[in-house]
C-alpha atoms as one frame of an Amber mdcrd trajectory, in Angstrom:
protein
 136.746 119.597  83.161 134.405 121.984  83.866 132.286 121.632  87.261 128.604
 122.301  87.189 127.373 125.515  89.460 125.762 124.806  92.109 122.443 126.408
  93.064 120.478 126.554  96.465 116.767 128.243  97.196 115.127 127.962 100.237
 111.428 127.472 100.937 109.720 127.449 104.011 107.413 124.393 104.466 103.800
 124.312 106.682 106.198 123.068 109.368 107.731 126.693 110.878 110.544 123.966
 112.413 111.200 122.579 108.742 112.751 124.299 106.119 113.259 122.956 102.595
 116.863 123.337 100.542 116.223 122.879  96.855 119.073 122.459  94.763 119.232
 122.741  90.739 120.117 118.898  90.087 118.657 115.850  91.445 119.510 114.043
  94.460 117.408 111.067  94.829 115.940 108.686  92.184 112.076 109.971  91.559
 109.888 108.454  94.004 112.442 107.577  96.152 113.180 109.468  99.576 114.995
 108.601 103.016 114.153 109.750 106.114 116.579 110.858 109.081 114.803 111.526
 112.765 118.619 110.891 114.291 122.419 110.918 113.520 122.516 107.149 114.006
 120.081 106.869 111.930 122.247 108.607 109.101 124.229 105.465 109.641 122.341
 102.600 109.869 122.997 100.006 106.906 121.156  99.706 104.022 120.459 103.847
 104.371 123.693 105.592 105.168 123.842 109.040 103.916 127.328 110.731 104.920
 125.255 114.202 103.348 122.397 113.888 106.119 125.232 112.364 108.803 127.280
 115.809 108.097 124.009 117.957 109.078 123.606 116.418 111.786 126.705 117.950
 112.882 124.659 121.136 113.344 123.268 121.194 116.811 119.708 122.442 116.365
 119.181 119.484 113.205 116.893 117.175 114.239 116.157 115.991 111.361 116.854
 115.417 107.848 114.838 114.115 104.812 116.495 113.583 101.388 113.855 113.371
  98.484 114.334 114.526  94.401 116.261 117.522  94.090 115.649 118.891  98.501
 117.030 118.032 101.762 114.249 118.867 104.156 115.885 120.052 107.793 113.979
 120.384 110.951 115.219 122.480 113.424 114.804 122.834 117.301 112.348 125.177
 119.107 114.950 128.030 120.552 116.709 128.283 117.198 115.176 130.807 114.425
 115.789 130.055 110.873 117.480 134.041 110.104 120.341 132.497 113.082 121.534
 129.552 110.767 120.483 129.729 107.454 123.058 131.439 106.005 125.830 128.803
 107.136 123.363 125.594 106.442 123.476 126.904 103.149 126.756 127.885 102.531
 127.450 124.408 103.888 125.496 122.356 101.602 126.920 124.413  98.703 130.441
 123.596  99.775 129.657 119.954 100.583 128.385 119.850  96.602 131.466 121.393
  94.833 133.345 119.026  96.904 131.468 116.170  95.282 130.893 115.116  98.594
 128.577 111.414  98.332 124.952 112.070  99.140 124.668 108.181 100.340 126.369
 105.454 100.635 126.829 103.266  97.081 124.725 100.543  98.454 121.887 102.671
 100.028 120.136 103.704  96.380 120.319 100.082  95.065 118.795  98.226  98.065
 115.702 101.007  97.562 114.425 100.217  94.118 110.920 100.752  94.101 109.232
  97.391  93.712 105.240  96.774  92.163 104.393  94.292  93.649 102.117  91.836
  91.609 100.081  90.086  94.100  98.972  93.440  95.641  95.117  94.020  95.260
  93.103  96.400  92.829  92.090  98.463  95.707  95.988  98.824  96.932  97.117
  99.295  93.373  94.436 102.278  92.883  95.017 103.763  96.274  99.129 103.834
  95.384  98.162 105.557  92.490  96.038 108.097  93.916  98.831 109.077  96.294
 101.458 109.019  93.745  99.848 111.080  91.079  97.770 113.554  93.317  99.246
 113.547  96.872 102.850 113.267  96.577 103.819 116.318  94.098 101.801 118.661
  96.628 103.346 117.229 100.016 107.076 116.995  98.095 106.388 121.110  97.329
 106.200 121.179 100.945 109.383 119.768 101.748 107.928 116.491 102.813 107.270
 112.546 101.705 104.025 110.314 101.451 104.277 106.889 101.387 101.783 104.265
 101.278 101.957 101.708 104.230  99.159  99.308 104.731  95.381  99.061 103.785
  92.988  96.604 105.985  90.412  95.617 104.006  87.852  94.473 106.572  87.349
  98.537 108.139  88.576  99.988 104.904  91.446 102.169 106.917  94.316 103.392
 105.249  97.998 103.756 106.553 100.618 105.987 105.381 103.986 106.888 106.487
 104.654 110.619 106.835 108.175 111.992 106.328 110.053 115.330 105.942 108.546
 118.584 106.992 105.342 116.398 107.253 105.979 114.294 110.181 105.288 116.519
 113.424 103.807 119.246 111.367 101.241 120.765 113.041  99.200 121.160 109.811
  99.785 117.756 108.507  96.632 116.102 110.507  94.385 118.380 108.468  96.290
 118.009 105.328  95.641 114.245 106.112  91.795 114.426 106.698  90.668 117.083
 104.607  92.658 116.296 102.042  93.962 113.151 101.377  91.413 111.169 103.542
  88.359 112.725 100.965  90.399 112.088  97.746  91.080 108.410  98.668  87.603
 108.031  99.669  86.096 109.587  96.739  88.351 108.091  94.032  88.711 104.322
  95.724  85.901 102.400  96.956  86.444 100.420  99.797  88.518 103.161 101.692
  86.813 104.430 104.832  89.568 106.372 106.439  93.152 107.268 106.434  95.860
 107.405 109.439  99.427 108.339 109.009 101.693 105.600 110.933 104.628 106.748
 113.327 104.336 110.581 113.183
């Protein structure tokens, strides 16, 4: 049997510290991604990725985010991207003709996405604002939007940042110029929008 070649581009993301691996087959579910900030993190249940635990192995990874067909790294300040690309890459393409497990069997099950019935109009519109406008743009960047909370009484929006988006210096802009006016042009009832833990 035949093994399929494995192809790797890189892109840079707004993030200088982030750069995004994008391979020619998909990793994740659509609409699905999984965040790293840590090592341990790579192993907690319910989310263990032995792909994202393995980069970690690199010293300047500090962080890894698995969406589609990318892993999103961050690097540290004092290490430039020309130092380690080469092997990060070479790695990834190794760990793949291996068939090396991207996560665990019980991590992609336990992460169905779930509509939830009871959720109101306005939530319902606002996730599908975010999924049909925001998220192909901030995924092209190496990087995740997800939809966290809405409080009806001040109208304020939450979402969850991940990938090259979460400590980008760019992202605050991205979130107010951009996403803040679509959501409050397209939905009414939304006043503002704030990303949660970045």
């Amino acid at each position: 049997m035949q093994k399929r070649p494995i192809f790797i581009y890189t892109e840079l993301s707004p993030n200088p510290n982030s750069m995004k691996f994008v391979l020619n087959f998909e990793l994740v579910p659509d609409g699905l991604s999984f965040d790293y900030p840590s090592h341990a993190s790579a192993l907690e249940e319910g989310k263990v990725s032995p792909l994202a635990a393995d980069l970690f192995q690199f010293p300047f990874v500090q962080r890894v985010f698995i969406a589609s067909n990318f892993v999103t790294l961050t690097k540290d300040e004092q290490t430039q991207w020309e130092e380690v690309l080469r092997d990060v890459k070479a790695f990834i393409k190794i760990y793949f003709e291996e068939e090396q497990p991207v996560f665990d069997q019980s991590t992609i099950s336990k992460h169905t996405v779930v509509v939830s019935a009871n959720e109101s109009e306005t939530v319902q519109k606002i996730k599908a604002v975010l999924d049909q406008y925001v998220r192909p743009a901030v995924e092209s960047d190496g990087g995740a939007i997800n939809f966290h909370s809405f409080d009806e009484t001040d109208g304020k929006v939450k979402v969850l940042l991940q990938g090259s988006c979460s400590g980008c210096p760019s992202s605050t802009l991205t979130l107010k110029a951009g996403i803040e006016n679509l959501l409050t042009r397209m939905v009414p009832g939304v006043k503002e929008v704030v990303a949660e833990g970045v």
